[in-house]
GUNU-530576 format. One record per residue (C-alpha): residue number from 1; residue in one letter; z, x, y. Coordinates in pm, 1 decimal, m for minus. Layout:
! residues N
pos  code  zz  xx  yy
NUM  A  Z  X  Y
...
//
This chain:
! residues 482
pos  code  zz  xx  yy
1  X  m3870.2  m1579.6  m4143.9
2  X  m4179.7  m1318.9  m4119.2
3  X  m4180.6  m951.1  m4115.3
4  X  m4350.9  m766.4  m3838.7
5  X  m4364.9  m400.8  m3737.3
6  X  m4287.4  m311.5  m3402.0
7  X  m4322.9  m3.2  m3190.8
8  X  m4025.3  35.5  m2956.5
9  X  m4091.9  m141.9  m2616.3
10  X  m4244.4  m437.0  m2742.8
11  X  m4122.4  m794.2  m2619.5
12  X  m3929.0  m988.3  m2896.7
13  X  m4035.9  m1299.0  m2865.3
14  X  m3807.4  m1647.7  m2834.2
15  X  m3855.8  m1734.8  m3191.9
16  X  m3604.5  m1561.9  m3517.5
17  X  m3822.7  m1307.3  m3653.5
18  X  m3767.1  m991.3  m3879.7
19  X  m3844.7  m679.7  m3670.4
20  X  m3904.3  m318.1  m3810.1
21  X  m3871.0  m39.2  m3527.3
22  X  m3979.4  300.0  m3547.3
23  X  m3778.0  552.5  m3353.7
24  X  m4011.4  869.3  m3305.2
25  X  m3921.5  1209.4  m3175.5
26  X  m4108.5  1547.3  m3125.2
27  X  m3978.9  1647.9  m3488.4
28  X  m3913.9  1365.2  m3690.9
29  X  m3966.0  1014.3  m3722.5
30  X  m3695.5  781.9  m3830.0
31  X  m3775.2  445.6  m3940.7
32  X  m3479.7  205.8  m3920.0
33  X  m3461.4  m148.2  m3984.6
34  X  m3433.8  m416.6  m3681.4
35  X  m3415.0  m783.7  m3741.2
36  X  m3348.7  m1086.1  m3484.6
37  X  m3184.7  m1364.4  m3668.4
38  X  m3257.4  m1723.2  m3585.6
39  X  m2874.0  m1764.6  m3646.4
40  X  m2811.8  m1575.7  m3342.2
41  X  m2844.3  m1896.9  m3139.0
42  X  m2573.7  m2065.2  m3339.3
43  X  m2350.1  m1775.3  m3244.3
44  X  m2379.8  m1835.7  m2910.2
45  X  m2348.7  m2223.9  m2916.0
46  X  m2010.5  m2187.6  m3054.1
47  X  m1904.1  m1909.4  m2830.5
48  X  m2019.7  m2095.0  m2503.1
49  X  m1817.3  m2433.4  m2678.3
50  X  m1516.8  m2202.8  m2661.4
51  X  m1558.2  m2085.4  m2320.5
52  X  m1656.8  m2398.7  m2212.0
53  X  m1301.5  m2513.8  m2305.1
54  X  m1191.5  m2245.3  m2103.3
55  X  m1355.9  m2316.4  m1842.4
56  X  m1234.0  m2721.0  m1848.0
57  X  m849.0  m2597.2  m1920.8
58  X  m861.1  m2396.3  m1608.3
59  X  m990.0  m2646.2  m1417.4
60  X  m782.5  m2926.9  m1534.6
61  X  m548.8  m2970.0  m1244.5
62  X  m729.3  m2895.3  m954.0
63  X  m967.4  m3153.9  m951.0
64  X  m626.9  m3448.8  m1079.4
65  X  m354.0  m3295.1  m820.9
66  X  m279.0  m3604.7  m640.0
67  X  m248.8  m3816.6  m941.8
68  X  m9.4  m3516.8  m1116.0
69  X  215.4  m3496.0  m827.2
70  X  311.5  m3910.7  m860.5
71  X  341.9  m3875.3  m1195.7
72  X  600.6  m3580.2  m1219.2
73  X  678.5  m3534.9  m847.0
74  X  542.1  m3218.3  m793.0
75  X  476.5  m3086.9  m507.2
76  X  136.6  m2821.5  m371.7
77  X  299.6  m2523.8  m563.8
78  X  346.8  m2666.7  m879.6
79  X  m81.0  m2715.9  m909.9
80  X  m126.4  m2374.5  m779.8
81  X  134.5  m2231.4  m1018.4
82  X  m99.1  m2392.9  m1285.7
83  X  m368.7  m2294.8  m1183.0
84  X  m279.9  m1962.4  m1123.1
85  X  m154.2  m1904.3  m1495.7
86  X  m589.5  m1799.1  m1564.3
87  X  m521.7  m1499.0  m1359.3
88  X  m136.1  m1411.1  m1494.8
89  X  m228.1  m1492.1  m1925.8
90  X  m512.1  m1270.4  m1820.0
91  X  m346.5  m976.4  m1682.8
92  X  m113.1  m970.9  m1985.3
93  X  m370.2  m1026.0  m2270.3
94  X  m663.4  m767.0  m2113.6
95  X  m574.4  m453.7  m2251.2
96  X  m535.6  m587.2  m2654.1
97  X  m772.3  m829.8  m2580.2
98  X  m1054.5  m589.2  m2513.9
99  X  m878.7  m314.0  m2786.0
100  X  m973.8  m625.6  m2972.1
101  X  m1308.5  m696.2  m2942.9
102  X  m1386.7  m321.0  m2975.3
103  X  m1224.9  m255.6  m3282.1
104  X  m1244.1  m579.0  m3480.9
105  X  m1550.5  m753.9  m3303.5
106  X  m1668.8  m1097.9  m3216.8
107  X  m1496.4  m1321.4  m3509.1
108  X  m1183.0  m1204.4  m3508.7
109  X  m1130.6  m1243.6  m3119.6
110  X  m1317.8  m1587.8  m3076.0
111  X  m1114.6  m1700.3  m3418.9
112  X  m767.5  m1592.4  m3191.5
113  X  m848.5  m1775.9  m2883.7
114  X  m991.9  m2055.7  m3075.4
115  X  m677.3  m2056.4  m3216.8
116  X  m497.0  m2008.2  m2876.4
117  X  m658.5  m2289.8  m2720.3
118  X  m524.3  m2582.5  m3031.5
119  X  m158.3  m2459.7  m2972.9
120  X  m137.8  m2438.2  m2610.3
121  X  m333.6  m2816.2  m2577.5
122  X  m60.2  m2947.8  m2871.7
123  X  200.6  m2802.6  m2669.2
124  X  60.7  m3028.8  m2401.6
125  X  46.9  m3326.7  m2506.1
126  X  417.3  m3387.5  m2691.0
127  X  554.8  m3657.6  m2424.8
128  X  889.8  m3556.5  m2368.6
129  X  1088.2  m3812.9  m2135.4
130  X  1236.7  m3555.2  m1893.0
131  X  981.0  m3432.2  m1674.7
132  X  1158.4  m3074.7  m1587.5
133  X  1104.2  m3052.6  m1933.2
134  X  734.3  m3197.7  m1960.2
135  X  664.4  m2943.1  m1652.1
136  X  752.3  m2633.5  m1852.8
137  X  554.9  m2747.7  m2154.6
138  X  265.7  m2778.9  m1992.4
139  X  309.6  m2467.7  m1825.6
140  X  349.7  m2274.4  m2088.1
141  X  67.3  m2443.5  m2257.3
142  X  m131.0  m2362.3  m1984.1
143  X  m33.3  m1996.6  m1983.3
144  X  m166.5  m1992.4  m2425.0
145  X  m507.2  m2163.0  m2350.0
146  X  m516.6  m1923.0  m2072.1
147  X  m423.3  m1611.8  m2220.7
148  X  m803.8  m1575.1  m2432.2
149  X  m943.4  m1534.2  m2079.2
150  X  m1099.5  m1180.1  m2105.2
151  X  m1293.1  m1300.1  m2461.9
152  X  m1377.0  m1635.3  m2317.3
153  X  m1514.4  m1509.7  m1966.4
154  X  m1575.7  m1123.3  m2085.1
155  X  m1748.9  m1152.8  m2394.7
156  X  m2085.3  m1269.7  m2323.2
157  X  m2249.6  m911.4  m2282.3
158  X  m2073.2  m828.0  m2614.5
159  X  m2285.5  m1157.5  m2798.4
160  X  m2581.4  m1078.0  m2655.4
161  X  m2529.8  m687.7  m2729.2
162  X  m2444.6  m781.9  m3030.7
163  X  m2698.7  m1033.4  m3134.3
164  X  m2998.5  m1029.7  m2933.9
165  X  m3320.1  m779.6  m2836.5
166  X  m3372.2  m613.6  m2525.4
167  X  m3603.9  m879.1  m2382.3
168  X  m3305.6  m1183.3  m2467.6
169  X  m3007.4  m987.3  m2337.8
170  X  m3046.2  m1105.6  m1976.1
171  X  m3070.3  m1446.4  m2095.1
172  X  m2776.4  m1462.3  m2347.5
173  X  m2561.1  m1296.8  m2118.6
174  X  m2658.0  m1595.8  m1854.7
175  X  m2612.2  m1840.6  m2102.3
176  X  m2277.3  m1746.0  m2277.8
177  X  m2181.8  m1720.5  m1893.3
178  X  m2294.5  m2017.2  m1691.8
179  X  m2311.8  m2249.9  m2003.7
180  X  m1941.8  m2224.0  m2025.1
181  X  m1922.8  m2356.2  m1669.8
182  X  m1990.8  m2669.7  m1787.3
183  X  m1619.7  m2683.4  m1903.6
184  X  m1567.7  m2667.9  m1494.6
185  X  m1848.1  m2921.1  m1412.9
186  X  m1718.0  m3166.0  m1683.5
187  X  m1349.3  m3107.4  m1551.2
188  X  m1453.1  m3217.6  m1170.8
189  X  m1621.5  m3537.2  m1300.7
190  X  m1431.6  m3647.5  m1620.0
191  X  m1023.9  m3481.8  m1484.8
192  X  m1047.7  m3777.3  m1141.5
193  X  m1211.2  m4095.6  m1397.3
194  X  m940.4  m4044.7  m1649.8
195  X  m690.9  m3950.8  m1461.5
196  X  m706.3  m4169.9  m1109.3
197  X  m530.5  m4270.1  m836.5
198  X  m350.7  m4543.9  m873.4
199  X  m219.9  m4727.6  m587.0
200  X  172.5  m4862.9  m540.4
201  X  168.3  m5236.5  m480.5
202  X  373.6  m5321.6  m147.6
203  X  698.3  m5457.0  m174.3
204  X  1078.4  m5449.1  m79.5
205  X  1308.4  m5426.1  m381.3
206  X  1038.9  m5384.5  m600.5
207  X  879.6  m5078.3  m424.8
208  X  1069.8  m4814.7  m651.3
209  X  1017.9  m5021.6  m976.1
210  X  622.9  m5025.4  m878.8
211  X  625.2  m4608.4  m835.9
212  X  830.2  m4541.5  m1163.0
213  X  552.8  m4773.8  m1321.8
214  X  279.0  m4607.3  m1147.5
215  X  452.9  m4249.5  m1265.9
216  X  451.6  m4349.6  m1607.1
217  X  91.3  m4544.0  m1646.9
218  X  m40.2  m4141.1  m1483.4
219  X  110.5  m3951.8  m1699.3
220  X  8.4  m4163.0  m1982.9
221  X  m391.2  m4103.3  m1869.7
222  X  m224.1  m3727.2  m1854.1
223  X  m185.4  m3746.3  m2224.0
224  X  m496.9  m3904.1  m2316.9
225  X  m676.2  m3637.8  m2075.9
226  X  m501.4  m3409.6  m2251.2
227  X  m582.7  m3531.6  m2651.0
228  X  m924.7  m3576.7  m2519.3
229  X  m920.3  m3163.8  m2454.0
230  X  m711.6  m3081.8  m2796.2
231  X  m1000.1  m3288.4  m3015.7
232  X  m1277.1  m3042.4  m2819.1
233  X  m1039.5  m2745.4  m2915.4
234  X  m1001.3  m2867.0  m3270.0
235  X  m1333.6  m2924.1  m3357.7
236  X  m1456.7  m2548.6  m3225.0
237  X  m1168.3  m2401.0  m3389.1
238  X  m1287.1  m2552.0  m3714.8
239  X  m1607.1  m2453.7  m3657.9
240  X  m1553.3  m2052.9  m3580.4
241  X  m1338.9  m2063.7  m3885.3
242  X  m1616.0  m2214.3  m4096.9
243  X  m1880.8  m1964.7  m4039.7
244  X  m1849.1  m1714.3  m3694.4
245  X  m1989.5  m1390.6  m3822.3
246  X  m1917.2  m1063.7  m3636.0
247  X  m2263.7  m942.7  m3620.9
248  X  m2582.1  m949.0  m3841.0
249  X  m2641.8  m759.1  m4153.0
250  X  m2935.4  m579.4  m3922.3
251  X  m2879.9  m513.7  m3528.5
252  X  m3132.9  m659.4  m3316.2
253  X  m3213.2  m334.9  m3099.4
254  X  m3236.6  62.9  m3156.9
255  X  m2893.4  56.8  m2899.5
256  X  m2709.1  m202.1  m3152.7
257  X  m2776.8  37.7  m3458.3
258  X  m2529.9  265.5  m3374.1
259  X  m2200.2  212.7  m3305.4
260  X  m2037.4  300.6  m3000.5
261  X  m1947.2  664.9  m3044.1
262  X  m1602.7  610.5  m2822.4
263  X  m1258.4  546.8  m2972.9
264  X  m1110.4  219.6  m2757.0
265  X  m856.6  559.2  m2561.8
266  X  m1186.6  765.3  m2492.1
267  X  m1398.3  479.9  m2369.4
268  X  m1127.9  346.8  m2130.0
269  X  m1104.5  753.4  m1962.2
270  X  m1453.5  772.0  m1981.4
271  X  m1462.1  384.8  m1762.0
272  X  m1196.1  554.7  m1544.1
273  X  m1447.8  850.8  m1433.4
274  X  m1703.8  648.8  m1362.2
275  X  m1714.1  579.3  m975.4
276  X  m2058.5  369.9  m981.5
277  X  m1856.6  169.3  m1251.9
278  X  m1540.4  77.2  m1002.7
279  X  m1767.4  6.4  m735.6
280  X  m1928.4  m266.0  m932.0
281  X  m1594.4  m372.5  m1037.8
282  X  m1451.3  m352.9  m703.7
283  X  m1751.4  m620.1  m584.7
284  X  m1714.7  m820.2  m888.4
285  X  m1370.6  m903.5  m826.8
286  X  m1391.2  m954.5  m466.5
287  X  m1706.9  m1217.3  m532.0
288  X  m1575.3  m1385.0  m853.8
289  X  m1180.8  m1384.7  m691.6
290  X  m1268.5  m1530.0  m391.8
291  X  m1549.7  m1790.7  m446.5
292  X  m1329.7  m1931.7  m727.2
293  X  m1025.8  m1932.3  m559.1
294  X  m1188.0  m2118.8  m287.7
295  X  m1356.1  m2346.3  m502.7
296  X  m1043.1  m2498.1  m724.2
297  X  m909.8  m2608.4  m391.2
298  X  m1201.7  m2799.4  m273.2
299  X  m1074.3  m3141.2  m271.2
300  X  m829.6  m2999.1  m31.2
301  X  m1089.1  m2883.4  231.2
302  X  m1259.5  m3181.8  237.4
303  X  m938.6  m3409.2  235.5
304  X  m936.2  m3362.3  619.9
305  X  m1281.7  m3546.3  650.0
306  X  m1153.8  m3853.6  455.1
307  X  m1377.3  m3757.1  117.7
308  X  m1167.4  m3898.4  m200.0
309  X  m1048.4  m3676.7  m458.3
310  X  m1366.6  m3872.6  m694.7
311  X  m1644.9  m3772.5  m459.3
312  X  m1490.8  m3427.9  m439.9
313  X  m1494.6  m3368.7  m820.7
314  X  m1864.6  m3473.5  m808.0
315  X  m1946.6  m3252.7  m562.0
316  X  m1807.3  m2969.8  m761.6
317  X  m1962.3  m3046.8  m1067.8
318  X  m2269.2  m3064.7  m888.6
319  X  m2222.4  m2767.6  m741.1
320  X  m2157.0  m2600.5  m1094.2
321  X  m2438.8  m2740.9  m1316.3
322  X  m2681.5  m2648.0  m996.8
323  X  m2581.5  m2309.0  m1037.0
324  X  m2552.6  m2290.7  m1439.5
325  X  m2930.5  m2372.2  m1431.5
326  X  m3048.3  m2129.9  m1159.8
327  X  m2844.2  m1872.4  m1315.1
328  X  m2975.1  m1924.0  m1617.2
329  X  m3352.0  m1953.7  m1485.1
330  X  m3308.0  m1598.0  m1290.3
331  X  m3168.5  m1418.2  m1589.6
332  X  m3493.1  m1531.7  m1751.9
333  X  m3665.8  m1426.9  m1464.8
334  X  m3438.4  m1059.2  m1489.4
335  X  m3560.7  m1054.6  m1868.5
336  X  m3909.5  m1012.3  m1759.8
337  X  m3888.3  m815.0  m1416.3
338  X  m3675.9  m520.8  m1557.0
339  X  m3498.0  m263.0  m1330.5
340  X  m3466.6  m525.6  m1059.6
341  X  m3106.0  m669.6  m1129.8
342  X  m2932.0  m512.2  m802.5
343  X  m3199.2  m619.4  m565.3
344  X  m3156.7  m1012.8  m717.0
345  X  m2818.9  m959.4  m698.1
346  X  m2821.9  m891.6  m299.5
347  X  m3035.0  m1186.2  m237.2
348  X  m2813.3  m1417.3  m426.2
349  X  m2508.0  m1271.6  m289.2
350  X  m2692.4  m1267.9  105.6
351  X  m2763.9  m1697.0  42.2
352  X  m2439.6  m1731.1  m53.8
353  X  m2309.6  m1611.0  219.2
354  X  m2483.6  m1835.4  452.4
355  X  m2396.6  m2141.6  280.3
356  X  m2041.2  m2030.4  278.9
357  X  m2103.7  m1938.0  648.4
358  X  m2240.0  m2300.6  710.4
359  X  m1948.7  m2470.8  534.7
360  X  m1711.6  m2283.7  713.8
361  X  m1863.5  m2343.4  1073.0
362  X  m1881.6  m2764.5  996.3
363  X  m1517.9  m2727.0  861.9
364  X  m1407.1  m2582.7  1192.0
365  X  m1633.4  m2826.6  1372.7
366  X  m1810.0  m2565.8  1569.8
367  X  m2119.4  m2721.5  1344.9
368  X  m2175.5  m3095.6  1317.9
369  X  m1883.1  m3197.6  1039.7
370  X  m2111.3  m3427.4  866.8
371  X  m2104.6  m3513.6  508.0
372  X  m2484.5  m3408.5  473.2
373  X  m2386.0  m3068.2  570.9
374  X  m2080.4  m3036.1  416.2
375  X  m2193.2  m3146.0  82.6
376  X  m2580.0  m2966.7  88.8
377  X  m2356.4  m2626.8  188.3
378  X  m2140.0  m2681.9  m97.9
379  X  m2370.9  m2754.4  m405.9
380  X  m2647.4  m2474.0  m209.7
381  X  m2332.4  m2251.9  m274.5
382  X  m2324.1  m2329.2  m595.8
383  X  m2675.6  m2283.0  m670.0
384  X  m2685.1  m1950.2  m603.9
385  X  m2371.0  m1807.2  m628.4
386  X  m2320.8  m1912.9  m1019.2
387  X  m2637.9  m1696.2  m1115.3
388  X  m2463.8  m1352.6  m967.1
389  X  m2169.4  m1292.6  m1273.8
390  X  m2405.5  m1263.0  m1556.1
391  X  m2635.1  m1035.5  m1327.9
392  X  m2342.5  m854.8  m1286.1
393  X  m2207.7  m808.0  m1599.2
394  X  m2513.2  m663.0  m1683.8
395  X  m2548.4  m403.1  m1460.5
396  X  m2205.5  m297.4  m1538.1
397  X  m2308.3  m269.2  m1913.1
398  X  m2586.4  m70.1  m1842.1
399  X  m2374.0  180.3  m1603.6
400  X  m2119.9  207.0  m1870.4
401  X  m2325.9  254.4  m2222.1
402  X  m2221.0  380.7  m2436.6
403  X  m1888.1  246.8  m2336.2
404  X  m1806.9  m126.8  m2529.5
405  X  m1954.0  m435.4  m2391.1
406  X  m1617.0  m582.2  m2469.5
407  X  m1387.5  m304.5  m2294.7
408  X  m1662.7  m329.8  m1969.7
409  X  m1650.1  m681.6  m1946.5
410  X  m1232.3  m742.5  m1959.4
411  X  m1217.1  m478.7  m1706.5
412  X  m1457.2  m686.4  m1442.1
413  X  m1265.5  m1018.4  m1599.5
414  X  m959.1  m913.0  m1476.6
415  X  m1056.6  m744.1  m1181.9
416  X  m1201.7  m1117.5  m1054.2
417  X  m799.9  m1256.3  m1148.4
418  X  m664.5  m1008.8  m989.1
419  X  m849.7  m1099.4  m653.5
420  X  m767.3  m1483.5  m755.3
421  X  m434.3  m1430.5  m818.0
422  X  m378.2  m1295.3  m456.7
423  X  m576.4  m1597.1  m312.1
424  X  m376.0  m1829.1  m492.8
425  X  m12.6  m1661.1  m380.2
426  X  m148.5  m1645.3  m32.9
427  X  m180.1  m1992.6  m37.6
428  X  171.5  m2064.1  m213.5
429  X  336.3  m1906.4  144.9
430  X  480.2  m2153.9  348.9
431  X  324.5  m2293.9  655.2
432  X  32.1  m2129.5  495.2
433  X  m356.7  m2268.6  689.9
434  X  m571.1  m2318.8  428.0
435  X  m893.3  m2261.0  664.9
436  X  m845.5  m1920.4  640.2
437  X  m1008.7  m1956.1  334.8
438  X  m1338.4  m2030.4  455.4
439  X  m1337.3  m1748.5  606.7
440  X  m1237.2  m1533.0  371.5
441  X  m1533.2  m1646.8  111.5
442  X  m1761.8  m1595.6  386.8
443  X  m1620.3  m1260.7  481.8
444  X  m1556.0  m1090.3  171.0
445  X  m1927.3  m1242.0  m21.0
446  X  m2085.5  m1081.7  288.4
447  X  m1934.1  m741.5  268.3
448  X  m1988.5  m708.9  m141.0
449  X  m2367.2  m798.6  m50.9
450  X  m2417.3  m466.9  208.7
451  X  m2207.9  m279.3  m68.3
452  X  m2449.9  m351.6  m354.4
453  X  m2682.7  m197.9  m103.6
454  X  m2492.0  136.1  m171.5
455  X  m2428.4  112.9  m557.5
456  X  m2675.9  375.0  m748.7
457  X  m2829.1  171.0  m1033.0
458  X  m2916.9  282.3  m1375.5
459  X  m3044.0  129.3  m1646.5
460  X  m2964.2  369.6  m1941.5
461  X  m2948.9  153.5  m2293.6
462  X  m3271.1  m87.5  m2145.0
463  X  m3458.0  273.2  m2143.6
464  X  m3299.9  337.6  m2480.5
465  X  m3446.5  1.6  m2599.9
466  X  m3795.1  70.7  m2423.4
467  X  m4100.4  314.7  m2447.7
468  X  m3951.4  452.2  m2111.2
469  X  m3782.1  738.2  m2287.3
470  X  m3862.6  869.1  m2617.8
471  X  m3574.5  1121.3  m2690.1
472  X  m3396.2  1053.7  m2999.8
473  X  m3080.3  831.0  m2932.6
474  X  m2857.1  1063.6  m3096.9
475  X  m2947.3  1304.5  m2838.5
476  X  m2891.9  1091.0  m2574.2
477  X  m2577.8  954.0  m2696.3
478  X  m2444.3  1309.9  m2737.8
479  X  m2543.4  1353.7  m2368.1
480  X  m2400.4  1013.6  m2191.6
481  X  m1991.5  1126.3  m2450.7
482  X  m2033.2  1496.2  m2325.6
//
């Protein structure tokens, strides 16, 4: 790699590179040592494998309902209550989750829920023959793959923070994000072809033989679903164990070189004074809560207009990977066009909206209910939705500094569960209408749109990073803790 000097401001480029950065004041000048490792992409290929199992654990049993309900007899609360363990692990593990990644950093958290994620699959996939039994092993499997949530989902900003320059954070931050969505894309396609339908042949005496048969040949794919998820877990386990550093020898920006100047107590009252912070949050949670929540019961909506549970997994992996890419290309875009993150986030958040508005009009057939609709509205949603969390979580990095990335990003983590929690249990009342739903994700994506309007940006470690403001950073430090 080749040494270059750099005045502070300048645009890293894509490529690893050695970077020396010269911090000048009125009285002195301070030369300090700045480096952006090529390694740094490695890092965040293994991170986005682990939440990209995240991701496909949480998904697992939406998208293979049907199928799990012949094969241990459950019934509609039995998917929700496993689907809903993502937003219960998470409340539990938050607060020592984020202590966590403050005090001990990157390896030591992604080595835990690496670690988290190979018990709760093994856990899984022993085959007991009693299925009240099989039912609370997988539960509580579920609730240990779960319970890394706020690392797997709130982490990114803490990578990129951690790893990358000023002019990559956007980016990193999108990709540890949306790349992990994969997990859900791959979960919608691959959870219905291993795991089908399969139908009961007809018969008299031999009806009951012919569903016990069926029961057992589902929860056999079950299992081999299942293995097929433990071997991913396995092999990214092994691999953050091998060599996961927690940061570089050098930072990679004049904000990385010092160390946040908050214990994990003081940073969490400093969050709780911030009101610009909880508005974010607020918005966050009511955007990530409610579009997710809607989306894991998808095959459900569209159930009504005779679209198979196969064609509904593809239409929410489509929806995903559209919106993984987007994100990813407008955090790019974000990168270059700085101070601008709010007003992308309100346009995003405004075409969401309208898609979800769309959907919900064809569902209650005030609009055509054709499939072209339908499905255009759903992976249009997608699209741009999926590019709003990463946008997000940066803002609420830069309102926070010199707060954690770690402690900021669990707290909008959880806030999103919270809200998904509360869709889910709404749901699990009986006689409950799912349509409300629709209307819901319409209402509630609307409102957090017109209340972006009202949240007071700032952008306080980018103009660290830049030539926008050349007081020394101890100063300003001192300033943003007093």
């Amino acid at each position: 790699m080749e040494e270059l000097s750099e005045t502070l401001g300048e645009k890293s480029t894509l490529l690893g590179c050695d970077q020396a950065l010269t911090n000048t004041s009125t009285t002195s000048t301070t030369r300090v040592q700045v480096k952006v490792y090529k390694r740094r992409w490695y890092v965040l290929f293994v991170f986005t494998a682990e939440a990209f199992i995240y991701n496909m654990a949480w998904n697992t049993w939406g998208p293979i309902q049907e199928p799990s309900k012949v094969a241990f007899g459950w019934t509609d609360f039995n998917i929700l209550l496993l689907t809903s363990w993502s937003a219960i692990a998470l409340l539990a593990t938050s607060v020592p989750l984020c202590w966590l990644m403050d005090t001990k950093g990157l390896r030591v958290s992604v080595l835990l829920i690496a670690f988290l994620s190979v018990l709760g699959k093994v856990l899984q996939v022993i085959p007991f023959a009693n299925s009240k039994v099989r039912t609370i092993f997988l539960n509580v499997g579920q609730f240990i793959v779960m319970a890394g949530g706020p690392v797997a989902i709130g982490a990114p900003p803490l990578v990129s923070a951690t790893w990358f320059p000023p002019s990559e954070r956007t980016t990193a931050t999108a990709i540890g994000t949306l790349a992990g969505y994969f997990g859900l894309a791959i979960a919608f396609a691959v959870g219905p072809a291993m795991v089908p339908i399969v139908q009961t042949s007809g018969g008299n005496s031999s009806t009951s033989d012919s569903i016990q048969n069926v029961a057992k040949l589902t929860d056999h794919q079950l299992i081999q679903y299942t293995y097929f998820q433990l071997g991913l877990c396995t092999l990214v386990f092994l691999c953050v164990l091998l060599y996961f550093p927690a940061k570089p020898p050098l930072p990679p920006s004049l904000t990385s070189i010092t160390s946040h100047p908050l214990s994990t107590i003081a940073a969490f009252k400093q969050v709780m004074k911030n009101r610009q912070f909880w508005l974010l949050t607020t918005l966050t949670g009511l955007t990530f809560g409610i579009y997710f929540g809607w989306l894991s019961m998808l095959d459900v909506f569209l159930a009504k207009f005779n679209v198979d549970i196969m064609t509904a997994g593809w239409l929410g992996c489509t929806a995903t990977l559209a919106g993984v890419f987007s994100g990813i290309a407008l955090a790019r875009c974000a990168d270059f066009v700085k101070h601008r993150t709010k007003q992308l986030l309100v346009l995003l958040l405004t075409l969401s909206a309208i898609s979800q508005l769309f959907f919900g009009l064809s569902c209650a057939e005030i609009l055509p209910s054709t499939k072209l609709l339908l499905y255009s509205s759903i992976i249009f949603g997608g699209f741009v939705y999926n590019g709003t969390l990463p946008l997000y979580f940066e803002l609420a990095m830069e309102c926070v500094y010199p707060v954690g990335e770690g402690i900021a990003g669990g707290i909008l983590v959880t806030a999103g569960n919270v809200v998904f929690l509360f869709f889910h249990v709404a749901f699990m009342l009986p006689h409950s209408d799912i349509r409300w739903m629709n209307w819901v994700t319409v209402s509630g994506i609307g409102v957090c749109a017109i209340g972006l309007l009202i949240y007071s940006e700032n952008y306080t470690r980018l103009d660290l990073d830049t030539e926008q403001n050349r007081e020394p950073i101890d100063q300003r430090l001192s300033d943003l803790v007093n």
